[in-house]
C-alpha positions as CSV (number, residue, x, y, z in Angstrom):
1,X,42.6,9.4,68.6
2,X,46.2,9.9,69.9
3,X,47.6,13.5,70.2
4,X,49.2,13.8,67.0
5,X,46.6,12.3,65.3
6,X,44.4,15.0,66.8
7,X,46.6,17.7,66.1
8,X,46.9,16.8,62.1
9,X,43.2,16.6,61.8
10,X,43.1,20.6,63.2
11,X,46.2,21.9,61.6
12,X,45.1,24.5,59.6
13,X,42.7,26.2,62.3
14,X,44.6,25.4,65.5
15,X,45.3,29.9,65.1
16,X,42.3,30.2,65.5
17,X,41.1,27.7,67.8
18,X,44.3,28.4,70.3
19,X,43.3,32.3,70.5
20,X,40.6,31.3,72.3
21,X,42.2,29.0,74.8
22,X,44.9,31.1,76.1
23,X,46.3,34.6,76.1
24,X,49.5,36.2,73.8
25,X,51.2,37.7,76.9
26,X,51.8,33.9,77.7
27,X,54.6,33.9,75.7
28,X,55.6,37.3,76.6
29,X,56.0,36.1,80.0
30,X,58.1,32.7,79.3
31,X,60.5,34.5,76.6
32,X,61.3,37.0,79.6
33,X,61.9,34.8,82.2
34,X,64.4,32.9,80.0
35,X,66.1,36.1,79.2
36,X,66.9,35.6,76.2
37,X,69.1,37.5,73.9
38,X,70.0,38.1,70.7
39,X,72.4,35.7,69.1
40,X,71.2,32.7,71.3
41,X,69.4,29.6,69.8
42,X,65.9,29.0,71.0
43,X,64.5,25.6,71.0
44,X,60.5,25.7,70.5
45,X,59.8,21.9,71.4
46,X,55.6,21.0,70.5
47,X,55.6,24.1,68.1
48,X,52.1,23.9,67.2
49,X,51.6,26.4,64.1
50,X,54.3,28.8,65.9
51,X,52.6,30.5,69.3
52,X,56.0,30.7,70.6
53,X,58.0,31.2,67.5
54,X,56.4,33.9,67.2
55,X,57.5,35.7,70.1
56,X,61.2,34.3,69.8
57,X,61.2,35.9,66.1
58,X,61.0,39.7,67.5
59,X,64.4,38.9,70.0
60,X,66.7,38.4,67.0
61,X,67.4,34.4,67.9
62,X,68.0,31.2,66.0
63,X,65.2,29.4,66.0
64,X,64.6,25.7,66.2
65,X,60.9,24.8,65.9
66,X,60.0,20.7,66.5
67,X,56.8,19.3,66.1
68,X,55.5,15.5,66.3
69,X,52.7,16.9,63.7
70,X,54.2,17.3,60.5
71,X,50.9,19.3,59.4
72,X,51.8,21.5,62.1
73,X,55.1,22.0,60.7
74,X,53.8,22.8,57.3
75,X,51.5,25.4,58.8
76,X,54.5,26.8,60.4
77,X,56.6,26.7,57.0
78,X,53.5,28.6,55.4
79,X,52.9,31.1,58.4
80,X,56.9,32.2,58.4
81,X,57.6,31.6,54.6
82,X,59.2,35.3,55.2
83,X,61.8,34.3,57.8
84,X,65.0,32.9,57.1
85,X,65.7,32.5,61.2
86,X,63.7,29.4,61.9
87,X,65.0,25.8,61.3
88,X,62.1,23.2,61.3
89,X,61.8,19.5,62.1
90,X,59.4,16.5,63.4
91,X,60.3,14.8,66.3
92,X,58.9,12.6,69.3
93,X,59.0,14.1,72.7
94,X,61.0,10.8,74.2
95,X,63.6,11.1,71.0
96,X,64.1,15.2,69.6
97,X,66.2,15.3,66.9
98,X,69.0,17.8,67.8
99,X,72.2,17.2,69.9
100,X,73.4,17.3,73.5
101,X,73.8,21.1,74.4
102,X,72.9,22.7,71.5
103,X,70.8,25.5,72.4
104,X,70.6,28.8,74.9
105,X,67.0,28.0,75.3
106,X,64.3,25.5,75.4
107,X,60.3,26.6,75.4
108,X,57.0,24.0,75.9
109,X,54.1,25.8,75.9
110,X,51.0,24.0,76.4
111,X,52.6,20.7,75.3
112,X,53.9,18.7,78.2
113,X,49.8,17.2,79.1
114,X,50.1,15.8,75.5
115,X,53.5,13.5,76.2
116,X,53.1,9.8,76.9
117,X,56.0,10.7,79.8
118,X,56.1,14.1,81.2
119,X,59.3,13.4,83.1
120,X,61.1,11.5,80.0
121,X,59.9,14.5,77.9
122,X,61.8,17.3,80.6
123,X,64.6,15.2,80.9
124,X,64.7,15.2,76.9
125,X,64.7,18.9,76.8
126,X,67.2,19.9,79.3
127,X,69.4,17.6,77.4
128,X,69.4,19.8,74.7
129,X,70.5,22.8,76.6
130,X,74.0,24.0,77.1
131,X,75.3,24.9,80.6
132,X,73.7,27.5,81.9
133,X,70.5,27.2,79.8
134,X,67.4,27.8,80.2
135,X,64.2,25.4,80.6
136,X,60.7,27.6,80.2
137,X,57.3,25.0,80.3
138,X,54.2,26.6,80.4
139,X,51.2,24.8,81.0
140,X,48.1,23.3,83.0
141,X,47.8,23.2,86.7
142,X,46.2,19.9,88.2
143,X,42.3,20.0,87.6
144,X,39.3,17.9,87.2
145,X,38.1,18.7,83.3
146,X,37.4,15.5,82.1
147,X,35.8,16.9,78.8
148,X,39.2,17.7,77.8
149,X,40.7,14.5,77.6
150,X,38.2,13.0,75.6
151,X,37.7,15.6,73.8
152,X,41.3,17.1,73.1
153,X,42.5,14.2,73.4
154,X,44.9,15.8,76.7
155,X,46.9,12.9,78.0
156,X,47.4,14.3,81.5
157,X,45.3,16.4,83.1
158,X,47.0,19.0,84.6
159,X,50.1,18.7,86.8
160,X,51.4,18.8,90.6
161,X,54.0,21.2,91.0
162,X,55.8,19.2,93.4
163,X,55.8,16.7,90.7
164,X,57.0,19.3,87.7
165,X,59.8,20.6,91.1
166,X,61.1,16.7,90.9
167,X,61.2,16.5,87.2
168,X,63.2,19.0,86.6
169,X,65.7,18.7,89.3
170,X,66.0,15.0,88.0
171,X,66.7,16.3,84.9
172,X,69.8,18.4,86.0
173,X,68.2,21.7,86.2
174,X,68.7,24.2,89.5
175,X,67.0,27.6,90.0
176,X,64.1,25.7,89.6
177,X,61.0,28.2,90.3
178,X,57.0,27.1,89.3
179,X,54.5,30.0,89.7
180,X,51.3,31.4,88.6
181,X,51.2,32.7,85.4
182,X,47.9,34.7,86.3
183,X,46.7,33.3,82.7
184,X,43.8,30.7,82.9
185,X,43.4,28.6,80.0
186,X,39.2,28.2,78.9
187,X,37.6,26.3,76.7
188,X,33.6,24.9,76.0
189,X,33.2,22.0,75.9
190,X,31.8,20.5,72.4
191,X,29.1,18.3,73.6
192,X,28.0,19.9,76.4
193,X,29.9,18.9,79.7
194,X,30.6,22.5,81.0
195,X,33.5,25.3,80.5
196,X,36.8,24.9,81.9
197,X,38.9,27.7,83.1
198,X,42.2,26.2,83.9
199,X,45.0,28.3,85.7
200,X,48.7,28.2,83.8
201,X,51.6,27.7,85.5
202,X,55.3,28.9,84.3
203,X,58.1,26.3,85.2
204,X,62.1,27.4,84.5
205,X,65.2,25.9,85.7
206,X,68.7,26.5,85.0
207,X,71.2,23.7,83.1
208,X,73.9,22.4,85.3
């Protein structure tokens, strides 16, 4: 089962099921270290059902939600019927379908270990971002949970930060800073192989 295929097939729970991966102040922390503000335009790149959109909402942004799940999309659509801030589309992580430098801001929360090509998928976002943007990725530190490949279908397992440091330097970013989020994400496995308590790490960098 590939990654969108996966994420279709739990749509209409992922809420639910996400709540019990990883924590809200999450995407406290990334929205702040963007520092955003209002009248900006706020990319939110593997949207899920809107963790991040969420957030954005409550800092008076544009928002541009993309998904590669168009179930996910729909649960957004449903979830923020209310809002008239949010612009929604599907799109691939190598192709997104908005223009060179055309947003303040760019968030991946807990999306880049589901890309065929992490560094393709970086360089994809920072070339949405104007100059002086910002880049905010959070996400999985290297580890050795197995179960959660097979299982949620993760494509990478975690990631070196000297690798995520070279990615987005490539990508035309500066300021780049990768730190501990002090947020693990956990989950049980389904069939029996263990927990996995995984830390988070926050990426940013700055657009040339």
């Amino acid at each position: 089962m590939s990654s969108k295929e996966y994420f279709e097939k739990v749509a209409e729970n992922w809420d639910t099921m996400r709540g019990e991966f990883f924590p809200n102040s999450l995407r406290e922390k990334a929205v702040r270290v963007a520092g955003v503000q209002p009248g900006g335009v706020a990319a939110d790149i593997g949207a899920g059902s809107g963790f991040v959109t969420e957030e954005l909402l409550n800092h008076d942004v544009r928002i541009i939600a993309i998904d590669e799940s168009p179930a996910m999309i729909d649960r957004m659509k449903k979830k923020f019927s209310g809002s008239t801030a949010i612009d929604y589309f599907v799109g691939e992580s190598e192709h997104l379908p908005l223009e060179d430098r055309s947003v303040d801001y760019a968030f991946a929360n807990m999306y880049l270990h589901h890309v065929e090509q992490p560094a393709v998928a970086i360089r994809e976002m920072a070339r949405l971002l104007k100059p002086g943007g910002r880049l905010v990725i959070t996400d999985l530190d290297e580890h050795e949970f197995e179960f959660l490949r097979t299982e949620q279908h993760d494509r990478w397992m975690g990631f070196k930060r000297e690798d995520l440091q070279r990615w987005f330097e490539e990508a035309g970013l500066e300021n780049v800073k990768i730190d501990c989020t002090d947020d693990n994400c956990c989950a049980a496995s389904e069939t029996g192989q263990g927990d996995a308590k995984v830390s988070i790490f926050l990426a940013a960098g700055t657009k040339v």
